[in-house]
Structure formats: C-alpha cells, structure tokens
C-alpha positions as a printed Julia matrix, in Angstrom:
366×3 Matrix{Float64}:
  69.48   96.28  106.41
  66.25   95.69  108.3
  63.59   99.28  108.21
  63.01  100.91  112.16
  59.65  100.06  113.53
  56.6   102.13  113.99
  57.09  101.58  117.65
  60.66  102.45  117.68
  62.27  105.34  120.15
  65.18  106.76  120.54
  67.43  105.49  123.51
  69.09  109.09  123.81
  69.52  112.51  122.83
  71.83  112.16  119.96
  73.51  115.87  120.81
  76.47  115.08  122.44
  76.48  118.53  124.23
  73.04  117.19  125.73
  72.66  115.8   129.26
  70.96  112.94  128.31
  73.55  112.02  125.56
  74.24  109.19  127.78
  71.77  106.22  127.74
  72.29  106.63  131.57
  70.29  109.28  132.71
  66.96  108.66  133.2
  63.78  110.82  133.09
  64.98  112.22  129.3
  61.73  113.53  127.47
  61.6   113.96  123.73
  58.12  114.5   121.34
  57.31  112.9   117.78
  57.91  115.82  115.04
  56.3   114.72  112.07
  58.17  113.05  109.05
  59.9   113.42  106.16
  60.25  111.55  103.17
  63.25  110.53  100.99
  63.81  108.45   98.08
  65.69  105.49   99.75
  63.35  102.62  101.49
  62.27  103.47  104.21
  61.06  106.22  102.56
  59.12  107.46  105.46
  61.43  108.93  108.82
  60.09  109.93  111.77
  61.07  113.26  113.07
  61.93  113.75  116.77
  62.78  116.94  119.6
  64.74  116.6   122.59
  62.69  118.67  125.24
  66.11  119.21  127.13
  67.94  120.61  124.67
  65.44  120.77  121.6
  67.43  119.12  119.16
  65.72  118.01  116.41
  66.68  114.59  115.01
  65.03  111.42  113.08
  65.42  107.55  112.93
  67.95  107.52  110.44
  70.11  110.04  113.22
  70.9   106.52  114.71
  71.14  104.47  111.43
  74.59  103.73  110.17
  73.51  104.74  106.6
  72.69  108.23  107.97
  73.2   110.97  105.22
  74.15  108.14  102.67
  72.37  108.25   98.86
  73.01  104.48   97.92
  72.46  102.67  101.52
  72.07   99.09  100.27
  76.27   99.14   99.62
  77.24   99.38  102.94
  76.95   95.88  103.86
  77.93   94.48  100.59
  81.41   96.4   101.08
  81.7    93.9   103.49
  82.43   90.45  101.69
  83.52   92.48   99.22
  87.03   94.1   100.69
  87.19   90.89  102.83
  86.86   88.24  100.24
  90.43   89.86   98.4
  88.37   92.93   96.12
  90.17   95.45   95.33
  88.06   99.14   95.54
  87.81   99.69   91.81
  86.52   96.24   91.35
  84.12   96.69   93.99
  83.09  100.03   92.15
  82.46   98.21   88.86
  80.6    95.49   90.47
  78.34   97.33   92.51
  78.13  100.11   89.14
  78.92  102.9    91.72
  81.63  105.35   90.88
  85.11  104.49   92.87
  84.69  107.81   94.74
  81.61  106.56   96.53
  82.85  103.13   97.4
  86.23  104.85   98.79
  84.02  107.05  101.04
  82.19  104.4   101.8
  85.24  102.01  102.91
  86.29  104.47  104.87
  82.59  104.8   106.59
  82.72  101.32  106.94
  86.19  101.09  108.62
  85.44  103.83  111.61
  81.84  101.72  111.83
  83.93   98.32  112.64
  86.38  100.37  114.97
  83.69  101.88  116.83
  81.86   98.21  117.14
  85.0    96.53  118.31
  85.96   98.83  120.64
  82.34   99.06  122.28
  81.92   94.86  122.08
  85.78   95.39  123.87
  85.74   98.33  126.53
  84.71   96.57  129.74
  86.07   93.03  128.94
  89.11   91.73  131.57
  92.66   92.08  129.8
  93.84   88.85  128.5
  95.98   86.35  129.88
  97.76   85.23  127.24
  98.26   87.64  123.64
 100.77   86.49  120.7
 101.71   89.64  119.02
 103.67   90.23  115.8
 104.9    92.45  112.82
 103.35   92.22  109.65
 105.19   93.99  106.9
 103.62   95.56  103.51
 104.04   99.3   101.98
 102.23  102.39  101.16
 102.38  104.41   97.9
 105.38  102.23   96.74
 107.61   99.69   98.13
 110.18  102.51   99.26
 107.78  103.28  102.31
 107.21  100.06  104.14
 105.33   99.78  107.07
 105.16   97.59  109.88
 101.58   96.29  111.26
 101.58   95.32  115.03
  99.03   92.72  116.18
  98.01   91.29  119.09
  95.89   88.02  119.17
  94.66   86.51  122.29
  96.25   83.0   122.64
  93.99   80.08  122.53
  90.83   81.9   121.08
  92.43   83.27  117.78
  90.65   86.97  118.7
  92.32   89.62  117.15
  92.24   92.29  119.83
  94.32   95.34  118.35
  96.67   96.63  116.13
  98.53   99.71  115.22
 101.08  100.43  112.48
 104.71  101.78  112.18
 106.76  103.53  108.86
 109.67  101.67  108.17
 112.57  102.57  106.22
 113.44  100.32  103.43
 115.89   97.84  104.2
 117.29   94.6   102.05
 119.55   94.3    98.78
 118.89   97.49   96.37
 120.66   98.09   93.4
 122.84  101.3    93.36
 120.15  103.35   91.36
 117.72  102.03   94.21
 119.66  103.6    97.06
 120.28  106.98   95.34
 116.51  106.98   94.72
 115.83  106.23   98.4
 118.42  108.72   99.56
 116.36  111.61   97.43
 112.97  110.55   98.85
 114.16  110.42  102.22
 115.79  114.31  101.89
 112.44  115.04  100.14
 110.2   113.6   103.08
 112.35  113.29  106.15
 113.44  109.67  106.99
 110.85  107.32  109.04
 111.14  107.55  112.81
 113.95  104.78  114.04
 111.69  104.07  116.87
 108.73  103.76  115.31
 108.12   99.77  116.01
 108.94  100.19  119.8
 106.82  103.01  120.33
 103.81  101.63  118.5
 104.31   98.47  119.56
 104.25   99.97  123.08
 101.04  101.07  122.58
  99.63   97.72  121.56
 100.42   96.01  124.32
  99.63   98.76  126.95
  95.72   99.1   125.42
  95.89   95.42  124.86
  97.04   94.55  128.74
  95.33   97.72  130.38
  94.64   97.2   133.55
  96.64   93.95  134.09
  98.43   92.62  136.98
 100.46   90.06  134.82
 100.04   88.63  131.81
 102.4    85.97  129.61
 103.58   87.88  125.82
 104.41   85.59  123.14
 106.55   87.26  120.34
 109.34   86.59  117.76
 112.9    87.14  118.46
 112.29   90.99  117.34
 114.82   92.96  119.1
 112.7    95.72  120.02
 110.07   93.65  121.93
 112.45   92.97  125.05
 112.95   96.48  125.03
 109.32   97.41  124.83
 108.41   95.21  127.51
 110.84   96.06  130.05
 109.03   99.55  129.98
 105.58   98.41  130.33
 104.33   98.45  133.74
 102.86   95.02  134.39
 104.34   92.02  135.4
 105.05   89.89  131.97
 106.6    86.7   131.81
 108.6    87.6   127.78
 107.89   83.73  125.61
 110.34   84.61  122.66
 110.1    81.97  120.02
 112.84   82.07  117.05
 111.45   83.72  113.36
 113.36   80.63  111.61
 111.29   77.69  113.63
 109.15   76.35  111.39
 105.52   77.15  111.21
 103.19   74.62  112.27
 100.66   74.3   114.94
 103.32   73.24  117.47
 104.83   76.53  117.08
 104.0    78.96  119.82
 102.8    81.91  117.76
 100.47   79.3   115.89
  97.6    82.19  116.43
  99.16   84.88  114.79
 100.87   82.74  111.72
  97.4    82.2   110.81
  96.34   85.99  111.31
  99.12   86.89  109.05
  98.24   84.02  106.22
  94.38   85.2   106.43
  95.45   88.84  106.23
  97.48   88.42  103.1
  94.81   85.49  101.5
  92.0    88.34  102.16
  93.37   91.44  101.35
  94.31   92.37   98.15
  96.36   95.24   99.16
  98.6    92.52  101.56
  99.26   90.6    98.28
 103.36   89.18   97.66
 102.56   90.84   93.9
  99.48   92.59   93.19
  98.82   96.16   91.78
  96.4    96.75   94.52
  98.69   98.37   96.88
  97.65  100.66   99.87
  97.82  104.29   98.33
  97.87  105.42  101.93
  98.65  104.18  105.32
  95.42  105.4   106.87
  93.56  103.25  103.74
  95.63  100.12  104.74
  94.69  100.45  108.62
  91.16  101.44  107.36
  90.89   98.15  105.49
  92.52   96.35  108.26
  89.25   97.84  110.94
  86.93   95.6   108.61
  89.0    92.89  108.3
  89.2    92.68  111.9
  85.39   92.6   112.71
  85.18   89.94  110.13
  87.64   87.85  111.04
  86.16   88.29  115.15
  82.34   88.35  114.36
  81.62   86.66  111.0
  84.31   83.72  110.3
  84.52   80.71  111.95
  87.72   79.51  113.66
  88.55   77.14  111.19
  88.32   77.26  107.75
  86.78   73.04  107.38
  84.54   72.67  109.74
  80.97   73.44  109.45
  79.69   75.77  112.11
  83.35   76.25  113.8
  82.74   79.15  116.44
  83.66   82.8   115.74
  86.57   83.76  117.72
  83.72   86.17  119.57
  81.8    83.2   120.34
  84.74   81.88  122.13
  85.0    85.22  124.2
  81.3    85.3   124.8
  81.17   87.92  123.06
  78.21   86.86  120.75
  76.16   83.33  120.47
  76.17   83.05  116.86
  78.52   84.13  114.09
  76.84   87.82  113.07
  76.12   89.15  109.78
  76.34   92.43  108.53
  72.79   93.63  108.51
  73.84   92.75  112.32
  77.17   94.48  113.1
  75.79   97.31  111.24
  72.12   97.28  113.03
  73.07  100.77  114.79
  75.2   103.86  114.39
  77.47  103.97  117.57
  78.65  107.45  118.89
  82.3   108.79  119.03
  81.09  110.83  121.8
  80.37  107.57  124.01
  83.71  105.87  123.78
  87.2   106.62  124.77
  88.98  105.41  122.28
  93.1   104.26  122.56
  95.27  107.15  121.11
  96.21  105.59  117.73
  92.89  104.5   116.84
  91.62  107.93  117.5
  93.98  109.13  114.74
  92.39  106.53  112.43
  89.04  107.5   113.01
  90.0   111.1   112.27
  91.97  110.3   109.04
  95.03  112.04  110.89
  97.58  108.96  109.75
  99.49  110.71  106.89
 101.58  109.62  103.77
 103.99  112.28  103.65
 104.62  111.34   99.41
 101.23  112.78   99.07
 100.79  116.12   99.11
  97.07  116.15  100.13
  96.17  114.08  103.48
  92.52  114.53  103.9
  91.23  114.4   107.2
  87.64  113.03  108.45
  85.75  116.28  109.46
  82.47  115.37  107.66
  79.54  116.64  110.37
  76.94  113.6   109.02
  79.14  110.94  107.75
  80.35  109.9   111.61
C-alpha cells in the first residue's frame, strides 16, 4: 500500500465524541506533534492534536493497517480468500501463523463492509433486484444455513446479503436423526422463520426508500409471504427452481452469483474440508467476496477489460485494486449501518455448538 505524503492532513478529528468528527464542519484546527518511529515502512508517522478536543492521533490513525505488525498481508488476503484459499493455506503461504491471518480476515471483512456500504449509502434503490438462497453449513453439515442475496438485475451488482440457520432437512439414516434430535435438545432448534425474517431484511435495506420496484425470485414459499409485508409497491416475477439454467432464465444474475460463490470460496465447496467453523466466518468471507466480485472482477469471465459491475453503476471508472479499496480506514462512527450487518461487524452472529463466540471489541483493530 502506497506511504502518506509529507504534505498530507487529516480531513477530521478521528474522536468520534469530537465535533469535528464529521468531515462537515468547517473551521476544525489541529497542530503537527512531532513523530514517532516504528519498524514497519513508513517508518516515520507524523503525530497530530485536535485543538477542539486535544486528541492526539497520527497518519496511520486513518490507515487501514492501523495497530497491525505485518501490514504488507492485508492486501494479499485479498486474492488469496477470493481465488478459493483456504486460511491455513494462506497462513503457510504468506509464513504467518493461522492466528494472524484469521484476525486479519476478519479485519479485512468489516474493511469491505464498511467500503460497500459507504460506495452504497446515498445511491437510488434499484429497479430491478434478483434475490435468492444459497445453502452451505457451519461447524458440520447438521447446522445448515441459508445465504440471502440480492443482485441488481441487468448490472450483475451484488448489493446485500444476510444469512439464516436452517434445520437439516433431506434423507438421514436413523442414527442421523437420533443424532440431530440430541443436538437440537442440546442447542435449541433453529428459528422456523428464520428465511422470512432475514430475507425481509434484505429486501427492505435493499429497496429502502422505494416507491416500486419489480423482485425476481424462485418459487420459495416464503418470498410471497415476505413480500406481501414489505411496504412498497412490488410487482412478485416468480420463476420455477426446476427451469433450466441458462441465460434465458430470469434469475440469470444470481445463477452466476451462486456458481462464482461456490468456484471462489473454498468454504462453499460441494466436498471440501474447508468448511465455515462459524457463521460469522462464512458471512465474514462473504464481505470480501462481495467487494471483489463489485470492484475488482470484470463482468465476464472472457473478455478482456469487461466492466466491473461498479463501473456499470458508476460507481468507479476503472476496475480497483486493493492498494485502492484499502487506500483509507473508514469510520464506524460515520455510517449507519443496516441491522444485520451491524451484528457482523461486531462479531455478534453466534454458533451456538461452540461454546466460545468471541465478539469484536478490539479499541485499535476497527
């Protein structure tokens, strides 16, 4: 990632119990402090006070590496867990211990939720969103869980998500259900409702502030449901699960989302060993797959310079990189974020099979 410049100031106080925490007061004062030096590159940081509040801060208060020992992994993490890597393989390639690339994942993750959301905030609601289930598992495959998606319909932009516990369902063999029946009195059984209230969500943060809007979907019986209760007017396209999957079909856009989820995610894969410990990893892991597949990846797969799905927003003029989505640190404190994605950035999404669900209350690792 690129140093700060000697000519480089800070845009705001970074207290947010400051006045001038927002960028949009004017008149904020603030003096040079001296420096410090550290072992990382750039090894010199300029020191800063705020003369409103007289916090003291530095450059690196604004750098997404802020408070990290091994900076230069952050944006590697990023082909890395998007090109199908599994955390302990990342570990041994970048010879880091799997602790640090876990913490660093999860860094990572509330970094691409916090630039999504800002790069999202003020845009008009779509007209047109395909959503969808995506089904994979946590801990083992007696807790599946069900990922909602929205995509925006002719751009391929993945605009939200949230996720849903599922109770296992399908053919088991007798020993299976007796072992599902004692994990379910061990752990409570999943919420019934889960997919219709999360679901709701999706739509209602993905549609705020619409008039009307047109909702493509499977023939999932708890979308009709949903979208009876949502207040906007929205004209229901239900297209059959069984119809086969081409680019005639009318959730064309999300097909592929699914297909590029499970091709890029080893955690997503029909057999692999790299299963999502936890649901909060699996969402986490989902926040970077999403910038990616917005910011950095062309639309289609064989065509040199195809367009980012951001590009076709107008979002962006050129597909980023990850020096470039991770330029900045962005602040918590300056975005309202939707209800479920607050619980991700706080760690709060729990797996009740294990016993200890750490939560994100780090004071320097935003």
């Amino acid at each position: 990632m690129s140093t700060t410049p000697k000519n480089w100031v800070p845009p705001f106080c970074p207290n947010p119990n400051c006045k001038y925490h927002n960028d949009s007061y004017q008149g904020w004062t603030f003096k040079r402090a001296g420096y410090y030096r550290r072992q990382a590159s750039p090894k010199r940081i300029q020191r800063f006070t705020c003369l409103h509040c007289k916090l003291s801060f530095s450059t690196q208060t604004f750098s997404t590496t802020y408070w990290l020992k091994q900076p230069d992994l952050l944006p590697e993490l990023f082909t890395k867990i998007t090109g199908c890597m599994a955390n302990r393989q990342s570990a041994r390639d970048l010879k880091a211990k799997p602790s640090t690339i876990d913490r660093m994942v999860s860094r990572l993750a509330r970094h691409s939720l916090l630039f999504h959301w800002q790069m999202i905030k003020d845009l008009l609601p779509p007209a047109e969103i395909v959503v969808d289930g995506f089904e994979s598992f946590e801990y083992s495959q007696y807790f599946p869980i069900h990922l909602n998606v929205a995509v925006e319909k002719g751009t391929d932009f993945f605009i939200y998500f949230t996720d849903s516990p599922l109770r296992r369902k399908g053919r088991m063999k007798e020993a299976q259900k007796k072992r599902r029946e004692f994990l379910e009195n061990l752990h409570g059984r999943p919420d019934p409702k889960a997919i219709q209230k999360d679901m709701k969500e999706l739509i209602e943060v993905t549609l705020r502030g619409s008039e009307s809007a047109v909702v493509y979907s499977d023939d999932h019986p708890a979308y009709k449901r949903i979208i009876k209760q949502i207040d906007c007017d929205i004209r229901h396209d239900i297209t059959p699960g069984t119809d086969y999957r081409n680019q005639h079909n009318s959730l064309t856009e999300v097909n592929v989302l699914d297909a590029l989820i499970r091709h890029s995610s080893s955690n997503h894969k029909r057999e692999t060993i790299a299963w999502s410990k936890r649901r909060q990893a699996s969402a986490e892991r989902l926040l970077i797959f999403l910038v990616w597949r917005n910011y950095m990846k062309g639309l289609r797969e064989k065509e040199r310079g195809s367009p980012t799905p951001a590009m076709l927003k107008g979002l962006t003029d050129h597909p980023l990189t990850a020096d470039e989505i991770l330029g900045q640190r962005i602040f918590l404190s300056q975005l309202d974020l939707p209800p479920r994605w607050a619980e991700y950035y706080d760690r709060a999404v729990e797996t009740p099979a294990i016993g200890r669900n750490t939560k994100h209350e780090l004071k320097y690792a935003y």
